[in-house]
C-alpha positions in Angstrom: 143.0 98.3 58.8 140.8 101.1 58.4 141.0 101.0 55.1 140.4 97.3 54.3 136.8 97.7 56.3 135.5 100.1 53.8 135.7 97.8 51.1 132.8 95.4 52.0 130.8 98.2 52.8 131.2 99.6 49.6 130.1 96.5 48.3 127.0 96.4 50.5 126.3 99.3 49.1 127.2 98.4 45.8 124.7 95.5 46.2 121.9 97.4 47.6 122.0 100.6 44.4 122.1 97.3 41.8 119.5 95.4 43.4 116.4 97.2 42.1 118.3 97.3 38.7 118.3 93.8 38.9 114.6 93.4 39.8 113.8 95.9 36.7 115.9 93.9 34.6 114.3 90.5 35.5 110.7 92.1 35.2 111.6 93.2 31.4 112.9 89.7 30.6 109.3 88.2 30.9 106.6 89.2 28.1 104.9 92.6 28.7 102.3 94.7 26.3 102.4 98.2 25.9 99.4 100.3 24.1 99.9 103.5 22.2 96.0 104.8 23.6 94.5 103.5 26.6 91.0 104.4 25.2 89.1 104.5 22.0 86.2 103.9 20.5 84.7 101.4 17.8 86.0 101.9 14.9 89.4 103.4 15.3 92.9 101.4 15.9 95.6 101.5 18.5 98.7 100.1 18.1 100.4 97.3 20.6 103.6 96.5 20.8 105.0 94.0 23.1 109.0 93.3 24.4 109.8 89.9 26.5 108.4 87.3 24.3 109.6 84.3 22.7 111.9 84.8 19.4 109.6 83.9 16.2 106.7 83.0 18.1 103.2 83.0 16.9 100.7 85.6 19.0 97.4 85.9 19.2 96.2 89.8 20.1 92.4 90.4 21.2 90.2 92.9 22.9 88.8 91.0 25.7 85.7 92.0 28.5 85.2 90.4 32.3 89.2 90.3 32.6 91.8 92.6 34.5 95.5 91.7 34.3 95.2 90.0 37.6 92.8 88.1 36.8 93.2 87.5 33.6 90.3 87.0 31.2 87.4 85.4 32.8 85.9 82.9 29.7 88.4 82.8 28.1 88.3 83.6 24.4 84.5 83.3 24.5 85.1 86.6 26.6 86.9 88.5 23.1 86.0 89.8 20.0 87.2 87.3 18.3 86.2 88.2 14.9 88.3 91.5 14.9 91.6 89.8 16.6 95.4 90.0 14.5 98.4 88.0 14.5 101.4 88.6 14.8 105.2 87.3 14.9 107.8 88.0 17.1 111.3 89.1 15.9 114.6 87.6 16.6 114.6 89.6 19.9 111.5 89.1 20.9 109.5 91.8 20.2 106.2 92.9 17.6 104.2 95.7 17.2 100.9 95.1 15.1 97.9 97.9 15.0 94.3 96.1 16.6 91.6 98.0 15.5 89.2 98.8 18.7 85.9 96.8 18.4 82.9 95.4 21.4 83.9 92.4 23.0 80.6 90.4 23.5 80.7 90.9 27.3 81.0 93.9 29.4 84.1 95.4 30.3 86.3 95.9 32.5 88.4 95.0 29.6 92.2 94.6 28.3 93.9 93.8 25.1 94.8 90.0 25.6 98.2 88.7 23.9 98.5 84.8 23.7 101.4 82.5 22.6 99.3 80.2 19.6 102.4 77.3 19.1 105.0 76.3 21.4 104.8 77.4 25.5 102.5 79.5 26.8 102.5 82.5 27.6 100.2 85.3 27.9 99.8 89.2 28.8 97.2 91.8 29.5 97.3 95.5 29.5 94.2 97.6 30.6 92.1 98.9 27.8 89.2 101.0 28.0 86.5 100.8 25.0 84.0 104.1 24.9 80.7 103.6 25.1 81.3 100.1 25.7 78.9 98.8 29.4 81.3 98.4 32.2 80.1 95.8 34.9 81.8 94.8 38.5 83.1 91.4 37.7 82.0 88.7 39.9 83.7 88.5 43.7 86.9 86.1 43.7 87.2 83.5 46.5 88.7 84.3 49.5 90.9 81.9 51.3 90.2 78.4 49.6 93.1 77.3 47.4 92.6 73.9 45.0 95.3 72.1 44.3 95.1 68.8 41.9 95.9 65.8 44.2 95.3 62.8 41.2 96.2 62.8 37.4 93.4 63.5 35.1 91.9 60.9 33.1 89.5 60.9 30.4 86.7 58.4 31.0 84.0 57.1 27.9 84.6 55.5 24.9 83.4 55.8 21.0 80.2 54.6 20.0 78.3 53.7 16.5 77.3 57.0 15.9 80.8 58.4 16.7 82.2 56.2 13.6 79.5 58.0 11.3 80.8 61.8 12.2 78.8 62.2 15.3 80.7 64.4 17.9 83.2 62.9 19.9 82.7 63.1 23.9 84.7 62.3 26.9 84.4 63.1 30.8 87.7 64.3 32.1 87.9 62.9 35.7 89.8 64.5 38.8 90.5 64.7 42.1 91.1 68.3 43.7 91.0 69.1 47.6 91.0 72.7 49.8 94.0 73.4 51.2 93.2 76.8 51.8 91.3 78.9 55.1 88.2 78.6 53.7 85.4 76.7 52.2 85.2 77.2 48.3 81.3 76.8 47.1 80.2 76.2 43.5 83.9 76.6 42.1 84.4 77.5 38.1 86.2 75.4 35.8 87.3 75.9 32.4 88.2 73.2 30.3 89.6 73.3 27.1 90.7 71.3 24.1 93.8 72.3 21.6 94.0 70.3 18.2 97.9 71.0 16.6 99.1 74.2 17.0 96.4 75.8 18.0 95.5 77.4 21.5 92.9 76.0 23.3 89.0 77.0 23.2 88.7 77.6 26.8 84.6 76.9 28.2 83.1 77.2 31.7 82.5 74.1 33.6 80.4 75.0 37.0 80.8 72.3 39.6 78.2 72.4 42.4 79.2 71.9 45.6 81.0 73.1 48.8 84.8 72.4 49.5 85.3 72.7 53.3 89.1 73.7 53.8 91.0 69.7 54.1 88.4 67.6 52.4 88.8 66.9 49.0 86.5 65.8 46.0 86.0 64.0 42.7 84.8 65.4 40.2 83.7 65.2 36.4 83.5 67.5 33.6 81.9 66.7 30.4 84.0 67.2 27.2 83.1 67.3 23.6 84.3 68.5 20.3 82.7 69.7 16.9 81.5 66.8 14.6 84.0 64.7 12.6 86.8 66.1 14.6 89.7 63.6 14.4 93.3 63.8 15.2 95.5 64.5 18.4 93.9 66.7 21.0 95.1 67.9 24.2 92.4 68.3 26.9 93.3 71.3 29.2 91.8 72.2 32.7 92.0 75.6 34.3 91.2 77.0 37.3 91.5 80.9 38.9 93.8 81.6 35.5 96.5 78.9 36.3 96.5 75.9 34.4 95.9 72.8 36.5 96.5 69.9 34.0 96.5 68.6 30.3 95.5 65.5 29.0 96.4 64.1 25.6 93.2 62.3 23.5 93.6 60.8 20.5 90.6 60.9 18.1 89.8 57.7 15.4 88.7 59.3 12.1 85.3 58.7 11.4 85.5 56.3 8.6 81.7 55.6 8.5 81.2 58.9 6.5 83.9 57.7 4.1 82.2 53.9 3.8 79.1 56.3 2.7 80.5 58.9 0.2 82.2 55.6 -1.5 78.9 53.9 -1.6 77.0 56.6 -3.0 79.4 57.2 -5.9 78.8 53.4 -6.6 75.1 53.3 -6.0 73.8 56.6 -7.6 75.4 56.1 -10.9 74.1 52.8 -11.1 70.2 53.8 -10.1 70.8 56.4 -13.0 72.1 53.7 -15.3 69.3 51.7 -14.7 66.7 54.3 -14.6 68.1 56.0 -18.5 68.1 52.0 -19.8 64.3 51.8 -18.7 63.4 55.3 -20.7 65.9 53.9 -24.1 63.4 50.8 -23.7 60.4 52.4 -23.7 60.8 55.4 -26.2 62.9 52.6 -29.0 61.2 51.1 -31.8 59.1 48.0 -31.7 59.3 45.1 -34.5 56.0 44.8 -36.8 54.2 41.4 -35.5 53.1 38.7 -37.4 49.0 37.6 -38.2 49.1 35.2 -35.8 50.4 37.6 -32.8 53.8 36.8 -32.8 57.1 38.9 -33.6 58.0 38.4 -36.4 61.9 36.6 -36.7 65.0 38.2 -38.1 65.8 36.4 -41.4 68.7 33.5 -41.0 72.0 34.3 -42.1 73.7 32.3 -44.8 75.4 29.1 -43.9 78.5 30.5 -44.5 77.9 33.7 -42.5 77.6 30.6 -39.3 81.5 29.1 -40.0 83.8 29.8 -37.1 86.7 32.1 -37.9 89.3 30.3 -39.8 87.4 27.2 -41.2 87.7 26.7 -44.7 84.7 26.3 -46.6 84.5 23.0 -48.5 85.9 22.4 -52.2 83.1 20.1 -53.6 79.7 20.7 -52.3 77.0 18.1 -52.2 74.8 18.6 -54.9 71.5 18.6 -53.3 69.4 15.7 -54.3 65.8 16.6 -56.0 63.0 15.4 -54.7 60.6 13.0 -56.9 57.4 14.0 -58.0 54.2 11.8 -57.0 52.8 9.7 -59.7 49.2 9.2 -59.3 48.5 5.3 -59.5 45.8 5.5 -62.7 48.6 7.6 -64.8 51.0 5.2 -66.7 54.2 6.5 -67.8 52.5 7.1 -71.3 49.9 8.8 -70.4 51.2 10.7 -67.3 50.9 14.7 -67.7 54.7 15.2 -68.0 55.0 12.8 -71.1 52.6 15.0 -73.6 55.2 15.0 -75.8 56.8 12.3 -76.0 56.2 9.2 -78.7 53.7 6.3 -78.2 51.7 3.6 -80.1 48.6 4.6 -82.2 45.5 3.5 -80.7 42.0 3.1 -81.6 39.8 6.2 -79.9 36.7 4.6 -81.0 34.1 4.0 -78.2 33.8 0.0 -78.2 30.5 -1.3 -77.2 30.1 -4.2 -75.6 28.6 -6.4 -78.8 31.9 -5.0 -80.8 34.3 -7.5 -80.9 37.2 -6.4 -80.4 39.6 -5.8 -83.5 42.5 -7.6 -83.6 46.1 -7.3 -85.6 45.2 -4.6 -89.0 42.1 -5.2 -91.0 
């Protein structure tokens, strides 16, 4: 009997030795960053390396100020220097290593080296990083006591106007209902809302709501949106709040096919003003036609009659023979003595003046 009662206590045992294993174990499965310094200055590199993460997953790694791993990085990326950041790809198991070269974030520290999922889940880490000579500042004091939770679904309230259609930026105000269901009252409360287009991780920017939260009330309240001119495209709307994500909201964004209507346009207008406007210069600078005495141009000569036929005809085998036209005869010319008969044949006749006490011969003397 004796013996069959050490058994389960060698199994409590057992249980108790391979519980902190466990623990360890379960701690290493999520995503974790390591650093090869934990200081340096601008201009050198460090090298992080990183276990835990998704297989052949898309990171984002960045030297971040006003964040502790706590925390998290208050601002979000506005908060890192995003200029010198690096990405990286995980392996099959999980893991990267990728040298960062050490440069200012455009805050002040306290400061860690940020690793973000870009595509797929998310998923982040932080591991404390200490830039020299970069300004350190307390960050500011975290609430104590108040707790918001999300007690409606988001919307996103506002529509497109005219301007929108012609590449103006889009806007939105994403609506929400949160209440206290902490100790305490929360006053002025921080926001960040953000908006993701594809694959890519959200652009995270403070929201400051003014107001008091007494612990069991609740409020409504609105935060403007807006993205970069002629965005268009699926967008999902993000809202976060003391580094835990509160909600997302999908928004759908018309292309702006005003700007198109006008590129179209001026291809078809512009070369035609220049059309116009070289047709006005080959007008003025061509030659003009000599004009006549009496001020007018003078006409282009006729072309032949045959030159007019349509295509095809046949010209005609036996032209009229024009008819001539007759000449005048004066009515004290007879056809003797008309100018045109000089040489023809006529009777002799007497050129002799006559008087008027002549007789007049008659027959041959």
């Amino acid at each position: 009997m004796s013996g069959k009662r050490r058994i389960p206590a060698l199994l409590a045992v057992l249980a108790l030795l391979l519980l902190p294993l466990a623990g360890n174990a379960s701690a290493a499965s999520g995503p974790g960053v390591t650093l090869s310094e934990s200081q340096a200055g601008t201009g050198g590199s460090i090298t992080v390396s990183g276990g835990g993460w998704r297989p052949h997953a898309l990171l984002m790694v960045l030297i971040c100020g006003r964040a502790t791993p706590s925390r998290g990085v208050i601002g979000g990326t506005n908060s890192c220097a995003n200029a010198d950041g690096r990405a990286v790809t995980t392996d099959a198991k999980g893991g990267f290593s990728k040298k960062l070269p050490v440069a200012e974030p455009p805050v002040p520290c306290p400061c860690v080296v940020h690793v973000a999922t870009v595509t797929g889940a998310k998923a982040d880490a932080d591991a404390v990083f200490e830039v020299a000579g970069h300004p350190v500042r307390p960050l500011p004091a975290e609430p104590s006591g108040g707790t918001l939770s999300l007690l409606s679904d988001t919307r996103l309230a506002g529509a497109d106007g005219l301007l929108t259609w012609f590449g103006a930026p889009p806007s939105r105000t994403l609506v929400f209902t949160v209440g206290n269901v902490g100790s305490s009252a929360i006053k002025d409360p921080v926001f960040q809302v953000g908006a993701a287009h594809g694959v890519f991780a959200p652009q995270w920017d403070d929201q400051h709501w003014r107001g008091t939260l007494a612990p069991g009330k609740k409020a409504r309240i609105e935060l403007p949106v807006e993205l970069a001119a002629g965005a268009h495209g699926d967008y999902t709307v993000s809202l976060k709040y003391g580094g835990e994500v509160l909600a997302e909201q999908p928004w759908g964004v018309g292309r702006p096919w005003g700007v198109t209507l006008f590129w179209l346009l001026l291809c078809v207008v512009v070369p035609a003003a220049l059309f116009r406007a070289g047709m006005a210069v080959v007008d003025r600078i061509r030659p003009r036609l000599p004009r006549r005495a009496g001020g007018g141009r003078r006409l282009r000569p006729r072309r032949a009659a045959s030159a007019l036929r349509l295509p095809g005809s046949r010209p005609p085998r036996n032209p009229p023979t024009p008819t001539p036209t007759p000449t005048p005869t004066l009515p004290w010319f007879t056809p003797d003595s008309h100018p045109g008969a000089a040489g023809r044949l006529s009777a002799p006749h007497d050129d002799r003046p006559t008087s008027p006490t002549t007789p007049t011969r008659k027959g041959p003397p």
